[in-house]
C-alpha positions as CSV (number, residue, x, y, z in Angstrom):
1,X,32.1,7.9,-50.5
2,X,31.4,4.0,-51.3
3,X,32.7,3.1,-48.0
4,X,29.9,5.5,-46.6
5,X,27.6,3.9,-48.6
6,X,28.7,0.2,-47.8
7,X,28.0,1.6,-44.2
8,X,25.1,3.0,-44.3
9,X,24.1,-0.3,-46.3
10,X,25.3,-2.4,-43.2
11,X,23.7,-0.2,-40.8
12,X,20.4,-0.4,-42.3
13,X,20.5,-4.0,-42.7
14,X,21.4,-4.3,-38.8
15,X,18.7,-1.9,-37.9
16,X,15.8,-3.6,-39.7
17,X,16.7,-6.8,-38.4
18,X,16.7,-5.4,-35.2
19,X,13.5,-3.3,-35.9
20,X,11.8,-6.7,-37.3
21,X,12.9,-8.7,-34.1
22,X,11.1,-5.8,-31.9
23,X,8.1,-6.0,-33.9
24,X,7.2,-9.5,-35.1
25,X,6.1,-11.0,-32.0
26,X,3.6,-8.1,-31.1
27,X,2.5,-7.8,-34.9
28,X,2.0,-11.8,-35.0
29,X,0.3,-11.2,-31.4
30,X,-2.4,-8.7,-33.1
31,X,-2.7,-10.7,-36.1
32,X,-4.0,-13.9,-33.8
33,X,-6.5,-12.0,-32.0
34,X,-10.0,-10.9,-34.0
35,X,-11.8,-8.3,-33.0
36,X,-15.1,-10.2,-31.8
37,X,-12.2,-11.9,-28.4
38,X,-11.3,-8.5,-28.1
39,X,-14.9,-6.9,-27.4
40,X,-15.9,-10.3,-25.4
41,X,-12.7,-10.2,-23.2
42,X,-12.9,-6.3,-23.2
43,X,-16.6,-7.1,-21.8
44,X,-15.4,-9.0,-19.1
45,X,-15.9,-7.4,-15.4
46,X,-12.8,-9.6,-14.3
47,X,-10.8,-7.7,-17.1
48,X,-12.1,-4.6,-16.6
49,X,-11.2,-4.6,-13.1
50,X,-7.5,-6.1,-13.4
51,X,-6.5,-3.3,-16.1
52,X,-8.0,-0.6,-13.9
53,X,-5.9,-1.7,-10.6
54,X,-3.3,-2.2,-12.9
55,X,-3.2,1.4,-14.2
56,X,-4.4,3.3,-11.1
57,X,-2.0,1.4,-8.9
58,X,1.3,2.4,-11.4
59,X,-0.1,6.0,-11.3
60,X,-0.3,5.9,-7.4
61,X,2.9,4.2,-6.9
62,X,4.5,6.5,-9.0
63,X,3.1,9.9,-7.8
64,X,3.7,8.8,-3.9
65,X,7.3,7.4,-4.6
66,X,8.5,10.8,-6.5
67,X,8.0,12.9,-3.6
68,X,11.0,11.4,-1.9
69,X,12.5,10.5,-5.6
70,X,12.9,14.1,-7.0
71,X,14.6,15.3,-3.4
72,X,16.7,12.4,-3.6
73,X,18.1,12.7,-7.1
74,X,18.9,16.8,-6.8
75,X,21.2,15.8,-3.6
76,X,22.7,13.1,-5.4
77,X,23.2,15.9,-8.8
78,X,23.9,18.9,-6.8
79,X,26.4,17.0,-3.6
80,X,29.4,15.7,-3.3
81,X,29.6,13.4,-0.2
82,X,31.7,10.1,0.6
83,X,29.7,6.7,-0.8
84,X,27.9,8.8,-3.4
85,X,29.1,6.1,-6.2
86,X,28.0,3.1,-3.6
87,X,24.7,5.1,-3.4
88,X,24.2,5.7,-6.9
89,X,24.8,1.7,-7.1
90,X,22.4,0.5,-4.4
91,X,19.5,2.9,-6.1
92,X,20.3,0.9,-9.6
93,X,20.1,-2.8,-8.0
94,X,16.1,-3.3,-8.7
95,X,17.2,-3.1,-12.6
96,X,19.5,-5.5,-12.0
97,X,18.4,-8.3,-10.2
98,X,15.6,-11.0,-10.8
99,X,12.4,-9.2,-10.2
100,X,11.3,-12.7,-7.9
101,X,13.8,-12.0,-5.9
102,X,12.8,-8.6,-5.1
103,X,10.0,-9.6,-4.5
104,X,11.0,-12.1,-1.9
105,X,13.0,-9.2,-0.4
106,X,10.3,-7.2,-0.3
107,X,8.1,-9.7,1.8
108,X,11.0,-9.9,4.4
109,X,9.8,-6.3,5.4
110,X,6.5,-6.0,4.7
111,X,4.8,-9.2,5.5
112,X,2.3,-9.5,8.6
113,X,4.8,-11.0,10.8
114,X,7.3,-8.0,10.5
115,X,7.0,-4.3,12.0
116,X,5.9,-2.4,9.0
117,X,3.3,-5.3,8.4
118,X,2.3,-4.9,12.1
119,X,1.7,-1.5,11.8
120,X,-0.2,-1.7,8.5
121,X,-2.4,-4.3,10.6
122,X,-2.9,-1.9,13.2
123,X,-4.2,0.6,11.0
124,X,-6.8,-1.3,9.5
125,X,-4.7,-3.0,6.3
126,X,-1.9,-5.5,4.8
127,X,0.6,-5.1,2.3
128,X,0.0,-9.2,1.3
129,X,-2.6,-9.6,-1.0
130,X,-3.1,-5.6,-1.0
131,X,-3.2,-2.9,-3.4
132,X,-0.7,-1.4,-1.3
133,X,1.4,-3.8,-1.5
134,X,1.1,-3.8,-5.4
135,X,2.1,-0.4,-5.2
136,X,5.3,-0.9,-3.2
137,X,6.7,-3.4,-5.4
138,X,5.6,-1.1,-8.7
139,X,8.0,1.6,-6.9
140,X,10.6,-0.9,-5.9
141,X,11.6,-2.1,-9.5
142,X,10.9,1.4,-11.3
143,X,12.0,4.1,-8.8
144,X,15.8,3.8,-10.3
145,X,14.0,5.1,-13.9
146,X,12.5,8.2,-12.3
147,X,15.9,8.9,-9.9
148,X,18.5,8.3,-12.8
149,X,16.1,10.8,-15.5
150,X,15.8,13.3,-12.6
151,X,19.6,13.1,-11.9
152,X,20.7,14.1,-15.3
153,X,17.6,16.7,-15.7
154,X,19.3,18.7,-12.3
155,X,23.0,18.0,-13.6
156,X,22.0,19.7,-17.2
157,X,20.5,22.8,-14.7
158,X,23.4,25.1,-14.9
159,X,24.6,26.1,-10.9
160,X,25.7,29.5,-11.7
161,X,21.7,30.7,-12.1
162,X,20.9,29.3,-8.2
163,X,23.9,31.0,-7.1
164,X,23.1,33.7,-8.6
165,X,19.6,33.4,-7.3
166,X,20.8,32.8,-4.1
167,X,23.0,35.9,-4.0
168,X,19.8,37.7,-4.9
169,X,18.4,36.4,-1.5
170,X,16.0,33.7,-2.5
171,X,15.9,30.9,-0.1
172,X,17.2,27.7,-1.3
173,X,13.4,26.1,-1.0
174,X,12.4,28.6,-3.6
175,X,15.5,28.2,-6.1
176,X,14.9,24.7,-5.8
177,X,10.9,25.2,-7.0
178,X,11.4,28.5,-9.3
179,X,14.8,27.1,-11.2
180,X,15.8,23.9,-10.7
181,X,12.7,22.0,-10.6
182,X,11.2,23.8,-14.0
183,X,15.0,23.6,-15.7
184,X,14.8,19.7,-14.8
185,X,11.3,19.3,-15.9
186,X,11.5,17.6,-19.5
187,X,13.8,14.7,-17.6
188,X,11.8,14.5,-14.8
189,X,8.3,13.9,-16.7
190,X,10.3,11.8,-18.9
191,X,11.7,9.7,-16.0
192,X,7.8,9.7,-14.4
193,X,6.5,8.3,-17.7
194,X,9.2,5.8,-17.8
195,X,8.6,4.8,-13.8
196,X,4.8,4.9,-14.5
197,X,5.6,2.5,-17.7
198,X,7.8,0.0,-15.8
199,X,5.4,-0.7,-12.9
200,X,2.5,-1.4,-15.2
201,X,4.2,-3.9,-16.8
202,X,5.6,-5.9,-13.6
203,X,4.9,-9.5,-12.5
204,X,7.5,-11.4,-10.8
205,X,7.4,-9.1,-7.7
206,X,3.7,-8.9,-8.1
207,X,3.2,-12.3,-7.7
208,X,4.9,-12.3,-5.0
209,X,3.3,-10.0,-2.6
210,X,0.2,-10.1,-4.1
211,X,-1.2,-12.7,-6.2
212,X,-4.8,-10.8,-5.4
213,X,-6.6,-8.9,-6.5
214,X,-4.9,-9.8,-9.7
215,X,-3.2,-7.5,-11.8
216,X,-3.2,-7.9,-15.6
217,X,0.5,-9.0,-16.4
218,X,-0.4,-12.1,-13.2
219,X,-4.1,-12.8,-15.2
220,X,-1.7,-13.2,-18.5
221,X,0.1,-15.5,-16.8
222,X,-2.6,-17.3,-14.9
223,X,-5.0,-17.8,-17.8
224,X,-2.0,-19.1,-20.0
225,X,-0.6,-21.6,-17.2
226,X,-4.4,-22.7,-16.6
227,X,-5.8,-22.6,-20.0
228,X,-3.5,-22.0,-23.1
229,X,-2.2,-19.5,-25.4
230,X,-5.2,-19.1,-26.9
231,X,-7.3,-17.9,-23.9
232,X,-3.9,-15.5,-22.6
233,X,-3.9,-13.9,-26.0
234,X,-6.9,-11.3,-26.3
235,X,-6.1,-9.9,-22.3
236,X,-2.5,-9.7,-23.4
237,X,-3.4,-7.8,-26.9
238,X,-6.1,-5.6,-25.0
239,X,-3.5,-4.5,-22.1
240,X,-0.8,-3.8,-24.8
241,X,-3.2,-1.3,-26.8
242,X,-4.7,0.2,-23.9
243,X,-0.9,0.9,-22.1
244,X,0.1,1.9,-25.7
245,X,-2.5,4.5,-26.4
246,X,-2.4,5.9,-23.0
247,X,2.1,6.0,-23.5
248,X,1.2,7.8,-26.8
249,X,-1.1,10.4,-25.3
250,X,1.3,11.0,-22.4
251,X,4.3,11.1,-24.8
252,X,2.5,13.7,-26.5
253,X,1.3,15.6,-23.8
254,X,5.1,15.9,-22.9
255,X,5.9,17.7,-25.9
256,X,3.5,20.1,-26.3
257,X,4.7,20.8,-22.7
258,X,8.0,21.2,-23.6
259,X,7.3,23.3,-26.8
260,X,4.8,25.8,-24.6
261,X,8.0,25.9,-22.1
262,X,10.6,26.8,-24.7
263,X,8.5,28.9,-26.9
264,X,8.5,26.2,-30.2
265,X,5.3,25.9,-32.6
């Protein structure tokens, strides 16, 4: 029983030194800001309009890219095919390298001199200096969130019930939409909160692609490299409340979805 104890002591001691390193810098961020720079930044168009983009394009991004996302993680959950591990690998590789440098990749296939960016130019738009192109490097580094969450929701949908669907003679399309899809649904809204949480907070492929119209993470970063700490701070403080309160609501959202789905008060 002391030995318990003596771990539980250890643990706890780890734990809030872990807690306290995840929390000082944003506490210490909130404690430099007063609330008169918050409502005079806040008040600023140039704000208003860089956390708008910011949030609409994650949402976009997000919603466009999971219609080929969800397909793609129920193959990879449900088939067994040669290079699935390779596969699995190459959809995990914007996690792993330098953000920069995805960005440089990206430009290699969507800038004007290429075919997609012809083609974008014929019809009227560019990926450079483009919301689009915001949105496509949003997707690029966050995708793996939404695949991987969507992967384990399917694996966790016993097969038996779309066999036994299937048996019954429903078509695949509607196993797919009447069991697998509302079985996988708690990961898959997880994974899209988690995709729609990574892109808003992306910069180095951002800045990249699209330097303008400026997102909020690049007018952090502008406004510290041009002006200061001081100046960077309220945009940063505002942008973290505003992506935390909107987190919290969807979190929240998510649960009460789940509860109505399983029947919980």
């Amino acid at each position: 029983m002391k030995k318990t104890d003596n771990i539980s002591l250890v643990f706890s001691f780890l734990a809030g030194l872990l807690l306290l390193f995840l929390l000082a810098p944003l506490i210490g961020l909130f404690l430099s800001t007063t609330p008169l720079s918050l409502f005079e930044t806040a008040q600023e168009p140039e704000v208003q309009k860089s956390i708008w983009l910011t949030i609409s394009s994650s949402m976009a991004a997000t919603l466009i890219f999971s219609i080929g996302a969800i397909p793609l993680a129920y193959l990879l959950a449900r088939k067994k095919f040669i290079f699935k591990r390779i596969l699995l690998g190459i959809i995990n590789i914007p996690v792993i390298i330098p953000h920069s440098a995805a960005g440089i990749a990206l430009l290699g296939i969507i800038s004007r001199d290429t075919l997609l960016g012809k083609i974008a130019e014929s019809l009227g738009f560019s990926f450079v200096n483009n919301p689009a192109g915001i949105m496509v490097a949003m997707a690029f580094v966050s995708l793996p969130y939404l695949i991987n969450a969507a992967i384990d929701g399917f694996i966790s949908v016993p097969e038996r019930l779309e066999k036994v669907a299937l048996t019954l003679g429903a078509s695949k399309s509607r196993v797919f939409f009447t069991i697998s899809l509302p079985l996988a649904w708690r990961s898959i809204l997880t994974g899209l909160i988690m995709m729609w949480g990574r892109g808003l907070s992306e910069f180095g492929a951002i800045i990249i692609i699209a330097y303008h119209p400026m997102v909020t993470p690049v007018m952090i970063f502008e406004r510290f490299s041009s002006y200061g700490l001081q100046y960077a701070t309220p945009v940063t403080v505002l942008f973290i409340s505003i992506c935390l309160i909107i987190f919290v609501a969807m979190k929240f959202i998510s649960k009460k979805t789940n509860h109505a789905e399983t029947g919980e008060n």
